[in-house]
N, C-alpha and C positions, 0 to 999 in steps of 0.2 A: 648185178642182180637187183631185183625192182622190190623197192622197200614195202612193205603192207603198211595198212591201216587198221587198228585198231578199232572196231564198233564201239559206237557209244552206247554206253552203258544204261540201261531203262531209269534208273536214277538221275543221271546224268540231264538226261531227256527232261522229268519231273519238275528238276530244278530249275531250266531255263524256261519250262511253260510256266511256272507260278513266277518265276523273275518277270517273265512277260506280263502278264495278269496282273501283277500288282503294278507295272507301269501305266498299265491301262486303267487301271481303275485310280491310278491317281491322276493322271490326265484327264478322266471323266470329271472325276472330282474336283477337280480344280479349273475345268472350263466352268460345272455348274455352280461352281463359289462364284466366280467373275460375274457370270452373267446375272445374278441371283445378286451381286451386290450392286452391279448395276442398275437393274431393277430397282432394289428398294431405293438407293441413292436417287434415283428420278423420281422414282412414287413419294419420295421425302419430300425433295424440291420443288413437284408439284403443287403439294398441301400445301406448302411456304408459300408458293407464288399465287394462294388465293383460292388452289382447288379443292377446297372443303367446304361442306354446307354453311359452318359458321361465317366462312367470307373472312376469316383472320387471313393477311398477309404476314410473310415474315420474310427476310435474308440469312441467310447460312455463308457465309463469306467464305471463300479458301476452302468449299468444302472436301472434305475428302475421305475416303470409303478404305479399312484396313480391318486389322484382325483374321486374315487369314491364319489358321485353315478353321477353326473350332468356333469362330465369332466372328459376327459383321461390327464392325466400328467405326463411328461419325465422328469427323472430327469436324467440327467451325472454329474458325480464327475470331468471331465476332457472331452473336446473332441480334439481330430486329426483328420486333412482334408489331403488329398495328390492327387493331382490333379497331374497326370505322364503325360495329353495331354499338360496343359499347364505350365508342369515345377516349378511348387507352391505348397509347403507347407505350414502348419501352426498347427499353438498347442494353444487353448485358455482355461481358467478358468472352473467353473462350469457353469454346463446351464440348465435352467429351460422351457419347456417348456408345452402350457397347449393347450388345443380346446374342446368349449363344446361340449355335448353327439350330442346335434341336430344341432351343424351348424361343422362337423368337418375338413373340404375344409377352414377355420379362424382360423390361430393360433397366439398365442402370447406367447414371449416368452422375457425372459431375460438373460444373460450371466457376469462373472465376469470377472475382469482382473487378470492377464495380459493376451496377446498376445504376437504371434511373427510368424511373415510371412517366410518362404527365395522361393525368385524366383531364377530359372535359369536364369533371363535375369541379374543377378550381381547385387542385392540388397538384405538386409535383412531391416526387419521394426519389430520396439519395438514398442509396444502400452500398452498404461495403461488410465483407466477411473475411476471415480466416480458408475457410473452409466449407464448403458446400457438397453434401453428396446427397442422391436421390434414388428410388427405383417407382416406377411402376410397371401393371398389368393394365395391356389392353388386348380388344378383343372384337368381334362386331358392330359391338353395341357402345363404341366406347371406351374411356376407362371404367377397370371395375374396381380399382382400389390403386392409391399412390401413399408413397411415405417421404421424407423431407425432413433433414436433419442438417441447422447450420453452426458452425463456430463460429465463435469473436465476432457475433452479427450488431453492426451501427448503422440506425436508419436515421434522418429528418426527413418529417413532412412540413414542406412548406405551402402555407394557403395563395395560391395567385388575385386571389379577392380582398385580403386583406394584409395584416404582417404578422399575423401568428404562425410562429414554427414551432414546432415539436420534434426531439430529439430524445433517442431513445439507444441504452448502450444495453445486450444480451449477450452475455458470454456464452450459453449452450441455449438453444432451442428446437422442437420436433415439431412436425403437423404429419397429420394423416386422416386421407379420405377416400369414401369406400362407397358404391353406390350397394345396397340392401333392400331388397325390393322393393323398387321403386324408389326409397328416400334415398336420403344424403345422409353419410355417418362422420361426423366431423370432428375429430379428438385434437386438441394440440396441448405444448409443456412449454414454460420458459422457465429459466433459474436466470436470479439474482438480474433483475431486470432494475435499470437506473432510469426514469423519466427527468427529460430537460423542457421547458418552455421558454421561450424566446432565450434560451441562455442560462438560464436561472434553475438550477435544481430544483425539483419538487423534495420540500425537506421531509421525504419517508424513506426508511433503509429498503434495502435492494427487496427488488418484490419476484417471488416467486409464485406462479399461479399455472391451472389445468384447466381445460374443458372438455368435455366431453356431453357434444349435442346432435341431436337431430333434426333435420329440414324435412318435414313429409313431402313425398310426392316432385322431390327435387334432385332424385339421383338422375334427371336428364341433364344438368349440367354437366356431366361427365360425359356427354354422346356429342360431338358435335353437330349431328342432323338435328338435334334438335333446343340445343344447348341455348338460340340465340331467343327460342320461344319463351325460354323462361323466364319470370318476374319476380323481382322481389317484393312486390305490392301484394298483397293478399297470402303469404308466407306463414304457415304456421310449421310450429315446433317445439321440442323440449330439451330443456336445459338438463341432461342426465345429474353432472355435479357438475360444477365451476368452482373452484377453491382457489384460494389469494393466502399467502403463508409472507409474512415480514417479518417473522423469526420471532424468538423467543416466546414461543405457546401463540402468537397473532394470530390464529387462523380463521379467517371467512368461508362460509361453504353457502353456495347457489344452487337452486334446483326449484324445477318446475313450467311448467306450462308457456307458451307466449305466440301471439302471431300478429305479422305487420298487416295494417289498415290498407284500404287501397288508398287512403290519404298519406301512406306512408308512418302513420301513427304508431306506435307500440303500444298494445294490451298483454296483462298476463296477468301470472297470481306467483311468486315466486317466495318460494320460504328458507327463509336462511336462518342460518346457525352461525354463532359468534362463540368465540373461545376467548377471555379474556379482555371482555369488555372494555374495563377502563383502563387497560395500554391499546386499546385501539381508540380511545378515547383522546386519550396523550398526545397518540400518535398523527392522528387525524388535527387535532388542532393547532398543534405545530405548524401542522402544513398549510393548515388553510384556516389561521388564527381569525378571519372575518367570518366565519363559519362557526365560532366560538358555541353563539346560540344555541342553533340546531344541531350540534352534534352533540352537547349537552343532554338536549332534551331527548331525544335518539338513544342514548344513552340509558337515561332516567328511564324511558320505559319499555329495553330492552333488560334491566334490572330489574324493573317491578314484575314483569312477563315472570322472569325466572325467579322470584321471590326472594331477590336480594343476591342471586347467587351470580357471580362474574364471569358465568355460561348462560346462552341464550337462545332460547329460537321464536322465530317471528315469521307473519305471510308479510310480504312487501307486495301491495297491488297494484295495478299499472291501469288504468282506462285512458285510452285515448292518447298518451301519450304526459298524462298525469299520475304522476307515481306518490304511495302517501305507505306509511306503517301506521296501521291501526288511524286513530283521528290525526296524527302528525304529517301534515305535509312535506316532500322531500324536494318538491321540485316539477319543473316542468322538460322531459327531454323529449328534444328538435326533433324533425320526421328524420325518417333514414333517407 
């Protein structure tokens, strides 16, 4: 007798059309990841090999494209920067970088050490960290804002013109910058910051200091169409606060006005406030005991300012690159 067959069941049915469905939809999905990271992965190495307005070249060694299925991710074994408009090279560690599927204008990313900078302007810089993690946003125009946060960060700058080196050790430090219509918003933080010269400690304890300033009309350094137009010559801006903290009540605070010459000069008018005079008094001649003089006198009439009292504030004015408080001469500082 000939066996039947049972109909299948309209559920039955249901279940293997959505089993189908979702295999299809993840085969769609996952052809338009590949080819999508493809794409970026070429449009990256592009930009590196020169194809951006600013004409920066770079290498991406070993590159390679992961983070399926939720994120595109870069990975370089080594990268190279060469920036021919402004004279600056550099060669950093591995670099990791990632942005999800659906926000990818957001990336984050991380990098190892070492580093090593050389400018044409007669400097090289050594760097080395712990720890390096970053993010920024960009977008048509650009970046619109980036952040930058390192650990156990050790830099020297060495002068190829002459033999002065400067070393400098930061166990935590941030920066962050943001274009705001049209300017440059440019915040950074370092704690317990050691400065060395040619080897020799500067005898001041660890320096902790902020700023927080503006560049008008310079947020196109974040665009690279137009990035290579800008000039530091003729540069004005404000110094929101700057504070320099050496511990024990030390604290210096900056603000105010300033913009560079097309001679490259500094002018401004900047008014500072001193907390504890004569331990920066101390402290400052220790360091710089040929300095004995004027730091004295600096002194003397940042206490007469405040009527004897070991809080102070004063305008520090700048012309031309001539800086003086009140009739007191400070000095003459170099163009930029």
């Amino acid at each position: 007798m000939a066996m039947s067959t049972a109909p299948e069941s309209p559920i039955s049915r249901k279940v293997v059309r959505l089993g189908v469905l979702i295999v299809l939809v993840i085969a769609v999905y996952s052809t338009g990841w590949y080819f999508a990271a493809e794409y970026l992965k070429n449009r990256i190495l592009t930009f590196f090999a020169g194809g951006n307005p600013a004409g920066v070249t770079a290498s991406c060694e070993d590159a390679t494209m992961g983070g399926y299925p939720f994120r595109f991710r870069l990975n370089c074994s080594r990268l190279a920067v060469d920036d021919h408009f402004q004279g600056v090279a550099a060669s950093f560690g591995p670099v990791r970088a990632a942005a999800q599927i659906y926000n990818p204008g957001q990336i984050v990313w991380e990098m190892d050490a070492p580093a090593e900078i050389r400018s044409a302007l007669g400097y090289n810089t050594a760097l080395d960290w712990t720890n390096m993690q970053s993010s920024f946003r960009i977008g048509l125009s650009g970046l619109s804002r980036s952040s930058l946060v390192l650990e156990g960060l050790s830099a020297t700058l060495t002068s190829t013109v002459s033999s002065l080196q400067v070393q400098m050790a930061v166990p935590s430090a941030q920066s962050h910058v943001r274009q705001n219509e049209g300017n440059l918003d440019y915040a950074t933080l370092v704690r317990d910051m050691v400065v060395s010269i040619g080897g020799e400690k500067i005898a001041l304890p660890p320096i902790s200091a902020s700023l927080d300033a503006t560049l008008a009309d310079k947020g196109g350094l974040l665009d690279p169409r137009v990035a290579q137009d800008q000039r530091l010559y003729g540069t004005k801006g404000e110094i929101r606060r700057m504070v320099v903290d050496i511990g024990e009540g030390r604290v210096l605070t900056l603000s105010g006005p300033f913009e560079v010459g097309e001679d490259g000069l500094l002018s401004g008018r900047i008014k500072v406030e001193v907390e504890q005079i004569r331990a920066w008094r101390d402290a400052v001649k220790t360091a710089y005991p040929e300095q004995a003089d004027m730091v004295d006198n600096v002194a003397n009439v940042l206490r007469a300012l405040a009527f004897g009292r070991d809080n102070s504030e004063a305008e520090i004015t700048i012309q031309n690159g001539v800086a003086a408080l009140g009739f007191i001469p400070l000095g003459q500082i170099p163009p930029l």
